[in-house]
C-alpha positions in Angstrom: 0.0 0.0 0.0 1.4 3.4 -0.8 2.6 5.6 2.0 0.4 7.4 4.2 2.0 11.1 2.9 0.6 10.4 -0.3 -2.8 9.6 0.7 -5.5 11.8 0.0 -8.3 12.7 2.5 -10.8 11.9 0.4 -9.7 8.5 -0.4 -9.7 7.8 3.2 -12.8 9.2 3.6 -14.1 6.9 0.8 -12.6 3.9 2.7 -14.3 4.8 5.7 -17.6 5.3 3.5 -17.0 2.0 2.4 -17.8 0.3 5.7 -21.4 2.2 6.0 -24.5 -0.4 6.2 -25.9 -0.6 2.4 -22.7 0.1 1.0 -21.3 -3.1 -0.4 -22.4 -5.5 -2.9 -20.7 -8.8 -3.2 -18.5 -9.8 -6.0 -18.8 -12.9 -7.5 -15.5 -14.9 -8.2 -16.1 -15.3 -11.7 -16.3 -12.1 -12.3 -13.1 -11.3 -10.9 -11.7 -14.3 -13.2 -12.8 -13.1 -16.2 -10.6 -9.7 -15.8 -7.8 -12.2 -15.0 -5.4 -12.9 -12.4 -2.9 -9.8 -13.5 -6.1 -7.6 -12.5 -6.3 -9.0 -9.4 -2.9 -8.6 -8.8 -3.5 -4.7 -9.7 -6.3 -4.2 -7.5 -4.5 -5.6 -4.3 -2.1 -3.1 -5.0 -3.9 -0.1 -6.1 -6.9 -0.8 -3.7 -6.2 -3.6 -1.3 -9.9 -3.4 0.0 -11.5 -4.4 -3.4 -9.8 -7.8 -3.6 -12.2 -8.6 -0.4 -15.3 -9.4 -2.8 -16.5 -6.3 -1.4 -17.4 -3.2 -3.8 -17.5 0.4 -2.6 -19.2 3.8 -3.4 -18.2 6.6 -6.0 -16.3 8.3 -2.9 -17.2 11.9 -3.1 -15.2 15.0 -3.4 -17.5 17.5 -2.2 -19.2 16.9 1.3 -22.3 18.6 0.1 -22.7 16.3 -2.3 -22.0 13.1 -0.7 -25.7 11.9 0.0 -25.8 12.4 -4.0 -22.8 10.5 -4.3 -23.9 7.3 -2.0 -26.8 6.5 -4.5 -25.0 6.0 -7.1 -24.4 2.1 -6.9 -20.7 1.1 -8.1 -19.8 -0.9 -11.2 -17.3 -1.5 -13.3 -18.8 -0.1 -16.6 -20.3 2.8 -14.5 -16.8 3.8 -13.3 -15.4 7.6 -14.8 -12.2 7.6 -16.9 -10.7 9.5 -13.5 -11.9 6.2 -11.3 -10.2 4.0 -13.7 -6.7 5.8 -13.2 -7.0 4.9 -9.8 -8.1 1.6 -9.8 -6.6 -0.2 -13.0 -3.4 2.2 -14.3 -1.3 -0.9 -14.0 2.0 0.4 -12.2 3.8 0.1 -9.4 2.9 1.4 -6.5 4.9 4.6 -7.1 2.1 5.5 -10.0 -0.7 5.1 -7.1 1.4 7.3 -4.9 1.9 10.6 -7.5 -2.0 9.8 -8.7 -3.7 9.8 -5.2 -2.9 13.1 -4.4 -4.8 14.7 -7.8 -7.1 12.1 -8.5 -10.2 12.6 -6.4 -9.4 15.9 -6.2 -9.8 16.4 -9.5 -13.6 16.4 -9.7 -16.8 17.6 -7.9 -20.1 16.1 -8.4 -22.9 18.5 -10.0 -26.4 17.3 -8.8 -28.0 20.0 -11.2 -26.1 18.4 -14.3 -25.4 14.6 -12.5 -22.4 14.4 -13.8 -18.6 15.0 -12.8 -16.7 18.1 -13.4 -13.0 17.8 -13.4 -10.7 20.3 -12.1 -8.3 20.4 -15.5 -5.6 21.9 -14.3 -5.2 19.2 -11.3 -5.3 16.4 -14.3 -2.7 18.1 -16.2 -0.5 17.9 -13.5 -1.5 14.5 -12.7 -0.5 13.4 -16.5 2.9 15.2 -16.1 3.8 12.7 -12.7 2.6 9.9 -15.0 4.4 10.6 -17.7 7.4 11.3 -15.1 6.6 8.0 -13.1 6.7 5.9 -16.2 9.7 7.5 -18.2 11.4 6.8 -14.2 10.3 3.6 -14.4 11.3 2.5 -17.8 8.1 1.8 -18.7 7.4 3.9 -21.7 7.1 2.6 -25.2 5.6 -1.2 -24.8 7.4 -2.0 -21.5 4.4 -1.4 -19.6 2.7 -4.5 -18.6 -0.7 -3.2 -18.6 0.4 -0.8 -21.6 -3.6 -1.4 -22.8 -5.8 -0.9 -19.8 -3.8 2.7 -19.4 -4.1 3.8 -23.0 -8.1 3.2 -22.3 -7.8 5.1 -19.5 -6.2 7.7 -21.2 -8.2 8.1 -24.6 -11.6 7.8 -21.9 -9.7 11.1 -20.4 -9.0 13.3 -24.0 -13.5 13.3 -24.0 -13.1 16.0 -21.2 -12.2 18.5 -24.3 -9.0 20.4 -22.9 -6.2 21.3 -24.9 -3.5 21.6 -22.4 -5.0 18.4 -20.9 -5.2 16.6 -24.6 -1.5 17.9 -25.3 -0.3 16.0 -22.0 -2.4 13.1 -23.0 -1.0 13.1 -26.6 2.6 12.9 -25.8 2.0 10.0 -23.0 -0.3 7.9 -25.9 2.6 8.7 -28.1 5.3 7.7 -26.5 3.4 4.4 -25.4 4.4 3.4 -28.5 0.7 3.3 -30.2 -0.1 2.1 -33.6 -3.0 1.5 -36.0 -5.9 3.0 -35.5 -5.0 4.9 -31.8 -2.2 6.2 -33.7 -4.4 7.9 -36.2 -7.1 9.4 -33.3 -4.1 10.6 -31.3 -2.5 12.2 -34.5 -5.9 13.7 -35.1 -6.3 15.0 -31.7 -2.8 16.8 -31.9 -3.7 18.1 -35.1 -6.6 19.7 -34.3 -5.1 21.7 -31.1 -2.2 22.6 -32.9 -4.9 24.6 -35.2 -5.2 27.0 -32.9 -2.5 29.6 -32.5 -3.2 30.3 -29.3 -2.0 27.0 -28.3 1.7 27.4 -29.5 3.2 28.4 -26.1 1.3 25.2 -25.0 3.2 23.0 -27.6 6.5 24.4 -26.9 6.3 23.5 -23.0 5.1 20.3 -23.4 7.5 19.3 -26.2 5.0 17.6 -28.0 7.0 18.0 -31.3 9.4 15.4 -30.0 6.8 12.7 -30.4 5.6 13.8 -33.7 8.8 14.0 -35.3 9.4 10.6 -33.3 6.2 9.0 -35.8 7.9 10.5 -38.9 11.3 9.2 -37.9 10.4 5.6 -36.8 6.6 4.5 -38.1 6.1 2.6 -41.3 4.4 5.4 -43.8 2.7 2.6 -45.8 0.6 1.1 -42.9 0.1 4.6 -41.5 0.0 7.4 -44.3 -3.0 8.8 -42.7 -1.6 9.5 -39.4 1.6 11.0 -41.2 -1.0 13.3 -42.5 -2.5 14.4 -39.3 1.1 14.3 -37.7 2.3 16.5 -40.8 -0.7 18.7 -40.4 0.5 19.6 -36.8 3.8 20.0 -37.8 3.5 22.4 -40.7 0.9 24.2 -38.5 3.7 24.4 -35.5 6.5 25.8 -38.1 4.0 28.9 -38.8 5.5 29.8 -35.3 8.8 31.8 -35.7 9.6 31.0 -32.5 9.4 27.3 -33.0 11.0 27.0 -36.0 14.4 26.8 -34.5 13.9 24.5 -32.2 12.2 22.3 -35.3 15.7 22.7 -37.2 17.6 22.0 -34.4 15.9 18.7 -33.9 16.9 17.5 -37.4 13.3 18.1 -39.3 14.8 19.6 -42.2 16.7 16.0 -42.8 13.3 14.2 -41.6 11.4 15.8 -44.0 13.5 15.6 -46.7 14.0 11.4 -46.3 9.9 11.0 -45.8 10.0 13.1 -49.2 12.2 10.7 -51.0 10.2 8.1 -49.7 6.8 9.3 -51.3 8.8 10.3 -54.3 9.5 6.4 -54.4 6.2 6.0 -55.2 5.0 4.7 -58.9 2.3 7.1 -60.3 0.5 3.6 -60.8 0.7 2.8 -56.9 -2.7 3.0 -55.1 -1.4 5.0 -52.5 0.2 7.9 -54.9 -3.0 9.9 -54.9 -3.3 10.0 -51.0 0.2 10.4 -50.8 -0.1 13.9 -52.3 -2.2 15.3 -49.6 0.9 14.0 -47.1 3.2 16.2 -49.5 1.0 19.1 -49.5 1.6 19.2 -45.9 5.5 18.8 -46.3 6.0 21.1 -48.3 4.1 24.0 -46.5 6.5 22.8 -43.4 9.3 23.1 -46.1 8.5 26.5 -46.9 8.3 27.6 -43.6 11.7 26.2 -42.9 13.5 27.6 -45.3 13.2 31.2 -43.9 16.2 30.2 -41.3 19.9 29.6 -42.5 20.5 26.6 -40.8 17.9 25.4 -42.6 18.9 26.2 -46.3 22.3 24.9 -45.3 21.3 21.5 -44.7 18.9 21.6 -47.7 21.8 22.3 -50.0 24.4 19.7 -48.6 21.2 16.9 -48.9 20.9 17.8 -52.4 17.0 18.8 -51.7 16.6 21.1 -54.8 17.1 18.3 -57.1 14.3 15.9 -54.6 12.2 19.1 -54.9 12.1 18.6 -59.1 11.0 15.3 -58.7 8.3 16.4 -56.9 7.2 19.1 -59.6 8.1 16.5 -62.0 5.7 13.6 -60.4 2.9 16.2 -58.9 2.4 18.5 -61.8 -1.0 17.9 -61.9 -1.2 18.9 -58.5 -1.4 22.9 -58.0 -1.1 22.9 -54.3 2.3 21.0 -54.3 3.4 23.0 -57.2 2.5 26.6 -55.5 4.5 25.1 -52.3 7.4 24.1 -53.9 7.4 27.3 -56.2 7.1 29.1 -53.1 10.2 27.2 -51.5 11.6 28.0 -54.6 11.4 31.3 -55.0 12.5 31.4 -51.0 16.1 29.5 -52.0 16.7 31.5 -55.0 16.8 35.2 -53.2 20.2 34.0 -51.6 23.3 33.5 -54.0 24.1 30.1 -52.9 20.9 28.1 -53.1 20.1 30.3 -56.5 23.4 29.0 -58.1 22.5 25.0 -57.0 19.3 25.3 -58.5 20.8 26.9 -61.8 23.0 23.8 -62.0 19.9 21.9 -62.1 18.9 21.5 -65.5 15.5 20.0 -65.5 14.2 23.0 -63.9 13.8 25.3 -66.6 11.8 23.2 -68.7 9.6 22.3 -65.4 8.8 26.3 -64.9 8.0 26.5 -68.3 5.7 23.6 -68.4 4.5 25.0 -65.2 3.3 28.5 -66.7 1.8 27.0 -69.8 -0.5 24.6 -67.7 -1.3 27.2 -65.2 -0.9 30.5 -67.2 -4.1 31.8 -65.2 -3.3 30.4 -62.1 -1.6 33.8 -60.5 -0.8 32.3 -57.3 1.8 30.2 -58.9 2.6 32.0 -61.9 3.7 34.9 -59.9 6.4 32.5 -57.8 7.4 31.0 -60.9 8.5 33.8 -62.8 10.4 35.6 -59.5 12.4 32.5 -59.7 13.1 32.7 -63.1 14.1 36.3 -62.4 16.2 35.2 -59.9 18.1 32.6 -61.6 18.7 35.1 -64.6 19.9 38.3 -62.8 23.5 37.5 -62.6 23.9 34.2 -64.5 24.9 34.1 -68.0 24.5 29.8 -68.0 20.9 30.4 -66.5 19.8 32.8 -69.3 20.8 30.2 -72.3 19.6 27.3 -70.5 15.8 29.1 -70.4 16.2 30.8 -74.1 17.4 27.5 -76.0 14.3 25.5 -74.3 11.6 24.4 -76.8 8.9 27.4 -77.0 10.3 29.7 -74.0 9.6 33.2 -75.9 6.4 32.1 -76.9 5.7 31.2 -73.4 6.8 34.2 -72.1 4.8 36.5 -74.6 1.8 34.0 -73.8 2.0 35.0 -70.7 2.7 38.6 -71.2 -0.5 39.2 -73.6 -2.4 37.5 -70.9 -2.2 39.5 -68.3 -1.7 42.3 -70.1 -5.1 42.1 -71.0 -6.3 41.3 -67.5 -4.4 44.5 -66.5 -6.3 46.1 -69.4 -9.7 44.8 -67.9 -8.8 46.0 -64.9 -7.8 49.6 -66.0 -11.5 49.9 -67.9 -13.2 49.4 -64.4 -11.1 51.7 -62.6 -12.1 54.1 -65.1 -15.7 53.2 -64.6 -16.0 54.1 -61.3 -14.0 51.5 -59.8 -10.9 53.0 -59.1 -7.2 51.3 -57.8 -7.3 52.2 -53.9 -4.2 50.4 -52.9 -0.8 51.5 -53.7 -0.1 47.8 -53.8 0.2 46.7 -57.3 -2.7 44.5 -58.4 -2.2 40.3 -59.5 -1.4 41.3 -63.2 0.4 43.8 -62.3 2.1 41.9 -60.1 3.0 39.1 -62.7 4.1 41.8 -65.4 6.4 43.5 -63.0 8.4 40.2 -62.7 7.9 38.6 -65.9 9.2 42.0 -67.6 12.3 41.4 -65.1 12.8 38.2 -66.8 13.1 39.5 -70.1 15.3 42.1 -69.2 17.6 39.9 -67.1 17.8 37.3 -70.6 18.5 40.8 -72.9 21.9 41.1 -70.8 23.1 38.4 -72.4 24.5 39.5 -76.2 23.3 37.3 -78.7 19.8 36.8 -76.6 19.3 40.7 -76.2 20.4 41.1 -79.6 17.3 38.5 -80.9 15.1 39.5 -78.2 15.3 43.4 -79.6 13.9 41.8 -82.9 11.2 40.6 -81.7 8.0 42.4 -82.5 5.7 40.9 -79.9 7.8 41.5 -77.1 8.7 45.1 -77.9 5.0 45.8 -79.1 3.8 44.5 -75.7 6.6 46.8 -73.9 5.6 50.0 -75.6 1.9 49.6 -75.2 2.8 49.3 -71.2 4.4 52.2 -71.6 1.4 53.7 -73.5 -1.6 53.0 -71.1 0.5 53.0 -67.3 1.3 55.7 -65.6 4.0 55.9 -63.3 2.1 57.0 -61.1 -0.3 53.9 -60.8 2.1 52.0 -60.6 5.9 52.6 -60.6 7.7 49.3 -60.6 5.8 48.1 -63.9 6.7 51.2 -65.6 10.3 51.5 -64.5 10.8 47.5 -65.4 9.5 48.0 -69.1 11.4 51.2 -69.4 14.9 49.5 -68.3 14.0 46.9 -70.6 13.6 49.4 -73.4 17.0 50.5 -72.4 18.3 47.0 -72.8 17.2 46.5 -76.2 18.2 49.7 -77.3 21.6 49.1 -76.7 21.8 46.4 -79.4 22.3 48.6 -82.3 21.3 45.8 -85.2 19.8 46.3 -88.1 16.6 44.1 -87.5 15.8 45.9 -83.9 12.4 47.2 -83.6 13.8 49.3 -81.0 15.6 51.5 -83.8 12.5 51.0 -86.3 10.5 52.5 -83.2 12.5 54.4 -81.7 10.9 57.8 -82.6 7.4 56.8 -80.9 9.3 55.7 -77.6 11.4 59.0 -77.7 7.9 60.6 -77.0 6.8 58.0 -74.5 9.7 58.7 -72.6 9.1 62.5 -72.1 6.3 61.6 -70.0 8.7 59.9 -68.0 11.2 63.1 -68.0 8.3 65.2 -66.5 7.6 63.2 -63.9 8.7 63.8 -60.5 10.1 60.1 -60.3 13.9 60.4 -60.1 14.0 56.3 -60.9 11.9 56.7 -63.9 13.4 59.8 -64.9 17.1 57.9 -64.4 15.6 54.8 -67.2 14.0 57.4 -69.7 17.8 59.2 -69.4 19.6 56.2 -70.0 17.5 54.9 -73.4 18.0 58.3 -74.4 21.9 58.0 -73.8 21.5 54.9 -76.5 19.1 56.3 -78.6 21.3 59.4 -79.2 23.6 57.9 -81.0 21.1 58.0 -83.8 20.9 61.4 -85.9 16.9 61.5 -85.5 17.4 61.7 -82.0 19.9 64.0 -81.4 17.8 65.8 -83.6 14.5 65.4 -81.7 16.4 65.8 -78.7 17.1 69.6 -79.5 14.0 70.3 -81.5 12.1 69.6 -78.2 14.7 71.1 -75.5 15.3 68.0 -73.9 18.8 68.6 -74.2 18.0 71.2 -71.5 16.6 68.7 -69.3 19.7 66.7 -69.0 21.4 70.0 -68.2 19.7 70.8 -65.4 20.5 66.9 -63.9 23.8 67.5 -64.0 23.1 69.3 -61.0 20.8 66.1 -59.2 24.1 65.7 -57.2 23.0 61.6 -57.9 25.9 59.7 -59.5 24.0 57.6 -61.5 21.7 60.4 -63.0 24.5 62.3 -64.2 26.1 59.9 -65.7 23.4 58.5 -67.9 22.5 62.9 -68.6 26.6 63.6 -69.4 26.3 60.5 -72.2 23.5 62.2 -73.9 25.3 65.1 -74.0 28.4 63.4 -75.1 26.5 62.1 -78.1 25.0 65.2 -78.9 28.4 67.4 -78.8 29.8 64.7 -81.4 27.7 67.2 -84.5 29.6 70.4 -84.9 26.2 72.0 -84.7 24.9 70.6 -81.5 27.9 71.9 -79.4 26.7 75.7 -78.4 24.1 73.6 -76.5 26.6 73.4 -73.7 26.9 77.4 -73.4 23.1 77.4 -71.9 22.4 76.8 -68.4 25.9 76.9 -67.0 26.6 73.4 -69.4 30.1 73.8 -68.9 30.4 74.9 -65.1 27.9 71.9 -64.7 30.5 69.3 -66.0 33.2 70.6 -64.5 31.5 70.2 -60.7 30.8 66.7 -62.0 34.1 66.0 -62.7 35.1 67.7 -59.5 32.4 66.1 -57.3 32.6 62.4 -58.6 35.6 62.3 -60.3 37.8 60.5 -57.8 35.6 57.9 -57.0 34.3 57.5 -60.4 36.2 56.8 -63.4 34.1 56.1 -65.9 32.3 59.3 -65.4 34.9 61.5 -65.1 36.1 59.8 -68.8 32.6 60.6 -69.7 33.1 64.7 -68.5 36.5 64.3 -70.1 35.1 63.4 -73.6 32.5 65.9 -73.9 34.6 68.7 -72.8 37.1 67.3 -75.5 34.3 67.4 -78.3 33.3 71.0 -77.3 36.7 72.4 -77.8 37.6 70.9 -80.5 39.1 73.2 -83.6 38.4 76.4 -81.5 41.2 79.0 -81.8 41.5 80.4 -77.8 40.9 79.7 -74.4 38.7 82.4 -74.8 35.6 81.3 -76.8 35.7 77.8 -75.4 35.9 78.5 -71.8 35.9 81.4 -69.1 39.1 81.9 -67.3 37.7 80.3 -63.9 36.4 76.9 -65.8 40.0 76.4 -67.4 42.0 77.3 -64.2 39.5 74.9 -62.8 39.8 72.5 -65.4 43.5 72.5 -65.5 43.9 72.0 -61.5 41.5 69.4 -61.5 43.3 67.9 -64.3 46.9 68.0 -63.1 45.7 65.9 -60.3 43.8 63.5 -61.5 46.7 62.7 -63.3 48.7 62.5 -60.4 48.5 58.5 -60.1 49.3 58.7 -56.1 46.3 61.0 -55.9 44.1 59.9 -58.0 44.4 56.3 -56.6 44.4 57.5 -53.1 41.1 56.1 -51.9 39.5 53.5 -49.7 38.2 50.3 -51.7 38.1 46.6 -51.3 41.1 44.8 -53.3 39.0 44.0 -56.3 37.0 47.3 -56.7 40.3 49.0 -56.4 42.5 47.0 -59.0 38.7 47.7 -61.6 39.3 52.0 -60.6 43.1 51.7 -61.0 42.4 49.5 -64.7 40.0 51.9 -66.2 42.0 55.1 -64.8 44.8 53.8 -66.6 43.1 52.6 -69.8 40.5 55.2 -70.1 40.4 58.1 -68.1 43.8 59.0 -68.1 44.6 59.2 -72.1 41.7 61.5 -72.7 41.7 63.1 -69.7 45.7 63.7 -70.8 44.4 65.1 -74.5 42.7 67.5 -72.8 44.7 68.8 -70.5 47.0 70.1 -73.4 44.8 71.3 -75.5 43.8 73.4 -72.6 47.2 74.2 -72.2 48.1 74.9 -75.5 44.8 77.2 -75.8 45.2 79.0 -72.4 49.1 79.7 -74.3 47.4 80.7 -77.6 49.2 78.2 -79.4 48.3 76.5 -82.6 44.6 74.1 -81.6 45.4 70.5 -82.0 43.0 69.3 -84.2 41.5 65.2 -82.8 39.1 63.3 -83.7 36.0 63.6 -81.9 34.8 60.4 -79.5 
C-alpha cells in the first residue's frame, strides 16, 4: 500500500464510507476471473480493499454532495475515466502514490447536471507525474505491462475537451508506442489543437514536437499514411510559429522531412497510395516553406541535395497545383540567396519544369507569380541560366503567352477603374504583379548578347513593352513602368539592323518625355539612360534639341546623384559629337555643370569622369582660344583638376576593397587617363594661344 503522505483525505474518507451499512455489494469470483489474475494482482495493490469481494461507493469530493454521491451504486462499466486511473493504471505502487494526491481531487459532483466536473488543471498535473513515473520507471514505449488498460484510460480522459490536458495526453499515448488505429485518433487530436495559435506556447512547453517527429522518424508510412497526414498537419501548423522553427531545425526536421520526401517520391504514379500520398506532401511542403526562412535550414537543404528531390516532386505532382505553389514558393525562397540560386541553376531539369508550369497554369496567379520571380532570380547574374531558359523548346512564346495574358487582365482591370472603380491600394494588383516580374525576366535574358540582340527583334515583345508604356502611368504603378522602361534601355543598346527598338525608336522617344516630366527620379534615371543609346542615332539627337530636352539633361547634371548624371553627361556626349549641336553646352551653365561633376565624382568615379573628359574634349575641339571655349575660372579649374587626377598617387588615393580597387586603377589607366591627358593640353596649349590641336571627336 502506498505511503500514508501520499494519501488523499478523500480517499480515506471513501474507505471509511465504504464500511457504511448498504454500502457493499458482493462480487462474485467469476467475475473477478474473467478480468484475469494480472487484475487482481492490480487491484491488491492499487486498492487492497477491493480484492475482499467487497465493492464500494463513488467516494465523493464535495461533502455537500455526498448523499448524492452514495446512490450511485458502483460498477465496473459505471466507473469515470478519472476512477479508472485509480483503480486499474497498471504500475507500481509509485504511479498510485503521485496519482492519489490529484485524483479525487480532480472532480466535484454536479447534482444539477449529474455528472462530474473535473478540475483540469489538477489532471494536467496528474498526466505530467505519470508521464514522469513511467519514463522513471522504464516503462514507456511497450514496456508497460498493462500498456492497454492505461491507454483506455487515457483516450476515456482526451473526452473532457481540454487542450492543455489533450496535449499531456497526446505525448504519453505517443510515446506508449501506439499504432493502428489509436495512432491515427491521437494524430488527429494533436492536429486539431495545434490549429489553434493560441495554443503554440502550450506545444513548446510540453515538447510535443518530439513525439511527432518521433512517428515521422520511426513509423512505417505505408501502414500509417493517414496518421503522417495528421502528424504532418501539426507539424506544418507548429513551423507557422517563428519561434518554433528553431527549435524544429535543431531537432533534425529539415533532414526528416526531406528522407519522408524521398520516400513518397519512391512511389510509382501507378501505386494505389500515390493519390493520397499527395495530400501527405502538401503538408511537407508547406513545413518546407516555412523552414527555409532560417539559415540553418537552407544549409542542410543544399548539402542533402534537396533542390534536385524538390524537381522530382514538380516532376511527379504536376497535376497537383497545391504542391506546385508550395514548392514554387520554397523555390522562389532558395533562389533570393546567391548560394541556393546558383545550386538550382546547376539543375537543368528546372527550366523546362517552370516553363511547363506556366503553360499549364498560365491563369493560375498564385503560382505563376512565384514561378516567374524564380526565373528572375536565376537570370539576374547568370549568363549559364539565361541560355539554359532561351534555348528551351517554346520559351519566348511562353513568355509572350504569358505577357499578352495579363496584359489584357491589367487592361480589364484599368477599364473598371475608369468606370467608377478606381485602384485604392498603392499595392500593385495580380497582373500587375505578374508583369512586373515577368518584364524582369526579359530584361535579365537581354543582358546576355546574342539573346538581347534577338530579343530586340522581336515584335511581340517590344509591341507588348511599348503599349505598357502607353496606357501606365508611373504614377499607378511605378515598378511596372520603371521595369518596361529599363528593358527598353536593354534592347536599345543592341544597335542591329533588325531591332524594332531602332524602327520605333521615334514613338518611344515621346513615351519617354512623360517619364522626364515626372517627379520620379528612378523613372526619370531609365528614360535618361535609353536616351543615352538612342542618341547615338541622328533622328534623335535631332528630336532631342528640337524639343529642349537637351536642357533637361542639363539641369541633372546638377541632381548631385551619380547615376543620373552619368546616364544625362552621355547624352550630351552624343549630342556634342555634331559640330552644330555643341553651343548647347553654353546654356544653363553646361560647362560649369561638368566641371563640378568631374570635380564632385571624379575621384571615386572613373568612368564618369572619362565621360566629362570626352565631352569637354568634343566642345573644344578646332576652337582657336581659351577664350571662346571657356571662361578663365572653368579652365583654371579645369587645369587643376586635371593635373591631379593625373597625379597616379592622388588619383588612386582612396578607400576600396582589393577588387573594386584593382577595376578603378584599370579603367584610370586605360580610359580616363589618355583623354583626360588630351585634354589637359589642349587646354594648355589654348590657355598659351598656341596653334589648336585638331582630334578626332569620340
Amino acid at each position: 500500500s502506498p505511503p500514508k503522505a501520499w494519501v488523499n483525505n478523500q480517499v480515506l474518507q471513501a474507505r471509511r464510507n465504504a464500511s457504511r451499512p448498504g454500502a457493499r455489494r458482493t462480487f462474485s469470483r467469476r467475475e473477478f476471473q474473467s478480468r484475469g489474475s494480472a487484475t487482481e494482482n492490480t487491484l491488491s495493490i492499487v486498492a487492497p480493499h477491493l480484492t475482499q469481494g467487497t465493492s464500494r461507493k463513488v467516494p465523493p469530493t464535495d461533502r455537500r454532495d455526498c448523499s448524492e454521491a452514495q446512490r450511485i451504486k458502483t460498477n465496473w462499466s459505471a466507473l469515470t475515466p478519472i476512477e479508472h486511473c485509480l483503480y486499474f493504471i497498471p504500475i507500481e505502487g509509485s504511479m498510485l502514490n503521485l496519482l492519489n494526491g490529484t485524483v479525487w481531487g480532480s472532480r466535484h459532483y454536479c447534482s444539477q447536471h449529474c455528472s462530474f466536473i473535473y478540475n483540469k488543471e489538477s489532471l494536467c498535473l496528474a498526466c505530467t507525474r505519470l508521464h514522469q513515473a513511467l519514463e522513471e520507471g522504464n516503462m514507456l514505449g511497450k514496456r508497460c505491462k498493462r500498456r492497454t488498460l492505461l491507454l483506455k484510460t487515457l483516450y476515456k480522459l482526451v473526452d473532457i475537451g481540454s487542450d492543455s490536458l489533450g496535449l499531456k495526453l497526446a505525448k504519453i499515448i505517443l510515446e506508449l508506442k501506439v499504432s493502428g488505429k489509436n495512432l491515427l485518433n491521437v494524430c488527429k487530436l494533436v492536429f486539431k489543437i495545434s490549429r489553434n495559435e493560441k495554443n503554440d506556447s502550450l506545444i513548446q512547453n510540453d515538447k510535443i514536437l518530439d513525439s511527432l517527429l518521433e512517428v515521422l522518424r520511426v513509423e512505417d508510412l505505408q501502414i500509417n499514411n493517414e496518421a503522417f497526414l495528421y502528424c504532418m498537419g501539426a507539424i506544418k501548423f507548429i513551423s507557422g510559429n517563428a519561434g518554433l522553427l528553431n527549435e524544429m531545425v535543431s531537432k533534425g526536421a529539415v533532414e526528416m522531412l526531406l528522407q519522408l520526401m524521398k520516400q513518397i517520391n519512391k512511389i510509382n504514379e501507378n501505386d494505389t497510395r500515390f493519390s493520397s500520398l499527395g495530400h501527405l506532401l502538401v503538408q511537407l511542403t508547406a513545413t518546407l516553406r516555412n523552414l527555409v526562412d532560417l539559415p540553418q535550414s537552407r544549409c542542410e537543404l543544399l548539402c542533402s541535395n534537396a533542390v534536385s528531390e524538390l524537381c522530382v516532386v514538380l516532376e511527379q505532382r504536376v497535376n497537383d497545383k497545391d504542391i506546385c505553389t508550395n514548392v514554387a514558393r520554397i523555390f522562389s525562397k532558395l533562389s533570393s540567396f546567391n548560394d541556393c540560386c546558383a545550386a538550382l541553376a546547376d539543375c537543368s531539369r528546372c527550366y523546362v519544369l517552370f516553363l511547363a508550369l506556366l503553360n499549364k497554369y498560365q491563369k493560375k496567379q498564385d503560382l505563376v507569380v512565384r514561378i516567374i520571380f524564380v526565373l528572375g532570380n536565376l537570370t539576374a547574374k547568370n549568363n549559364q541560366a539565361r541560355e539554359q531558359i532561351f534555348k528551351e523548346e517554346g520559351s519566348v512564346n511562353s513568355l509572350i503567352s504569358l505577357f499578352q495574358t495579363y496584359y489584357e487582365i491589367d487592361l480589364n482591370v484599368e477599364k473598371w477603374k475608369h468606370e467608377g472603380e478606381s485602384k485604392t491600394s498603392k499595392h500593385p494588383t495580380e497582373a500587375e504583379d505578374v508583369l512586373i516580374k515577368l518584364i524582369r525576366v526579359i530584361a535579365n535574358l537581354s543582358i546576355h548578347p546574342s539573346i538581347g540582340a534577338e530579343l530586340a527583334a522581336n515584335h511581340h515583345i517590344v509591341t507588348l513593352l511599348i503599349t505598357v508604356l502607353e496606357y501606365k502611368a508611373i504614377d499607378e504603378c511605378e515598378e511596372l513602368v520603371i521595369n518596361a522602361t529599363a528593358t527598353v534601355n536593354n534592347f536599345s543598346y543592341y544597335q542591329v539592323k533588325n531591332s524594332v527598338i531602332q524602327e520605333k525608336k521615334l514613338p518611344i522617344a515621346e513615351l519617354l518625355l512623360n517619364l522626364l516630366m515626372s517627379s520620379n527620379m528612378d523613372g526619370i534615371l531609365e528614360a535618361v539612360r535609353v536616351f543615352g543609346n538612342l542618341s547615338q542615332h541622328q533622328e534623335i539627337c535631332d528630336f532631342i534639341i528640337q524639343r529642349k530636352v537637351y536642357k533637361f539633361m542639363i539641369a541633372l547634371l546638377d541632381a548631385k546623384h551619380q547615376n543620373v548624371c552619368f546616364a544625362a553627361c552621355g547624352v550630351l556626349l552624343n549630342l556634342t559629337v555634331d559640330k552644330t549641336h555643341r553651343p548647347i553646352l553654353q546654356e544653363g551653365g553646361g560647362i560649369q555643370k561638368l566641371i563640378d561633376c568631374l570635380r564632385d565624382f571624379g575621384p571615386t568615379d572613373w568612368q564618369l569622369a572619362c565621360l566629362v573628359c570626352k565631352t569637354l574634349w568634343n566642345y573644344s575641339e578646332n576652337i582657336s582660344s581659351a577664350g571662346s571655349c571657356f571662361a578663365e575660372d572653368d579652365a583654371n579649374t579645369l587645369l587643376v583638376l586635371l593635373t591631379s587626377f593625373l597625379d597616379e598617387e592622388f588619383a588612386l588615393n582612396y578607400s576600396f576593397d582589393k577588387d573594386l580597387k584593382d577595376y578603378h586603377r584599370a579603367y584610370w589607366e586605360t580610359e580616363f587617363k589618355p583623354v583626360a591627358q588630351k585634354l589637359l593640353n589642349r587646354i594648355q596649349s589654348l590657355h598659351a594661344l598656341l596653334e589648336p590641336l585638331v582630334i578626332t571627336s569620340f
